[in-house]
N, C-alpha and C positions, 0 to 999 in steps of 0.2 A: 132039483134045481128050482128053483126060484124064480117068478118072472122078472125080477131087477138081475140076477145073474144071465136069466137067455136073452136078458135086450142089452146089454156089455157084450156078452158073446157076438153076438149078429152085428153090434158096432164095430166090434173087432175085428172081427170078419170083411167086412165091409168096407172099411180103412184098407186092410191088408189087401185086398186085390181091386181096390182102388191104386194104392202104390206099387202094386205089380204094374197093372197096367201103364201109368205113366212113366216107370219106367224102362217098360219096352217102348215106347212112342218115343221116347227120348233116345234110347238106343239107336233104335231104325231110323230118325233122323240126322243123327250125328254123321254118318257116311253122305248125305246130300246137301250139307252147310260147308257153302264156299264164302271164304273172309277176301272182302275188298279193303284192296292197296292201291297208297297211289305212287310211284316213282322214289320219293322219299321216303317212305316207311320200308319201301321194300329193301334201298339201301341201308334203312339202318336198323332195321331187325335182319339182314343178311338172311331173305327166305332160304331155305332148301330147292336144288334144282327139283324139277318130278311133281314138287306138292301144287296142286290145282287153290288156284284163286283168280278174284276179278281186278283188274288193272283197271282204274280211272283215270284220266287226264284228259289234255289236249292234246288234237293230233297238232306236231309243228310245221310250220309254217315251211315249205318246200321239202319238207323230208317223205312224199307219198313216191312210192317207188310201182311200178305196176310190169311185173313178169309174165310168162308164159303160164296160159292155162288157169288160170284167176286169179296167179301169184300175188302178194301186196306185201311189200314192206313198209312200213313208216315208224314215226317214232312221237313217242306220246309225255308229254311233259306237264308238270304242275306247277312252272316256274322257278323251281329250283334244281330238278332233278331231271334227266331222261331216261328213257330205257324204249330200245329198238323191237319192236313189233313186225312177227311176220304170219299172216294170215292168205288161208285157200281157200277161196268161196266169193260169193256173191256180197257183196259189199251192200248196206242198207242203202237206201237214197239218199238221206241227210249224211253220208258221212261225205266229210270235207277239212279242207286242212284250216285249221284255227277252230275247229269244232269240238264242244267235247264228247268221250269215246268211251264206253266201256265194251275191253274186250275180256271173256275166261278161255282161260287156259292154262299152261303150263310154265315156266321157267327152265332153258335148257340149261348144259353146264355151263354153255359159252356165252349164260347171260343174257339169250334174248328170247320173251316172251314168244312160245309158238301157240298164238290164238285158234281155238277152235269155234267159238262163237265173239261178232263184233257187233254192238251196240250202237248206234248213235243217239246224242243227246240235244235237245234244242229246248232254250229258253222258255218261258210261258207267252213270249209275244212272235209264237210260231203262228207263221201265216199258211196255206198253200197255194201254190202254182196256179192261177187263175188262165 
């Protein structure tokens, strides 16, 4: 063999479990990429109950509901479209109603987002609480 053959060889080589590797990196992350929606895509790409993704909007304006045990319901809009959010837990400080939200989680059958993580969003001319 030739040394212009063993350095094509060793290129080859080299390529090849270079593309092994990215494509195991790529595999292993494909299960931990969640796709953000917002109200109106979700209506009209018609999601699947069950499939996890992130919900963005607005929380609206008198729809925060607050139950037993850290219950929360409200309901999150992008001006065209709603979809009712109900989350358990500790609520961030900035969340507020006319504020925007992102929460992930689920889509049940009955159409309302069951959050397991909620987000809140505030402008670049956030201040804090002096």
């Amino acid at each position: 063999m030739t040394r212009k053959q063993r350095r094509l060889v060793l290129i080859g080589t080299a390529l090849g479990v270079i593309g092994i590797a990215v494509g195991l990196v790529l595999f292993a992350l494909s299960g931990s990429i969640t796709n953000f929606a917002t109200p109106s895509t979700v209506a009209e790409q018609k999601i699947a109950a069950g499939k996890r993704f992130r919900l963005g909007g607005l929380v609206q304006q008198g729809s925060l509901e607050r139950g037993e045990q850290l219950a929360v319901k409200f309901i999150v809009t992008d001006g065209n479209a709603t979809m009712p959010v109900a989350f358990k837990g500790i609520l961030p400080d900035l969340f507020r109603e006319g504020q925007g939200v992102i929460s992930e989680g689920v889509l049940d059958p009955d159409g309302v987002f069951r959050a397991d993580i909620v987000l809140a969003k505030h402008d670049e001319t956030y201040m804090p609480k002096e």
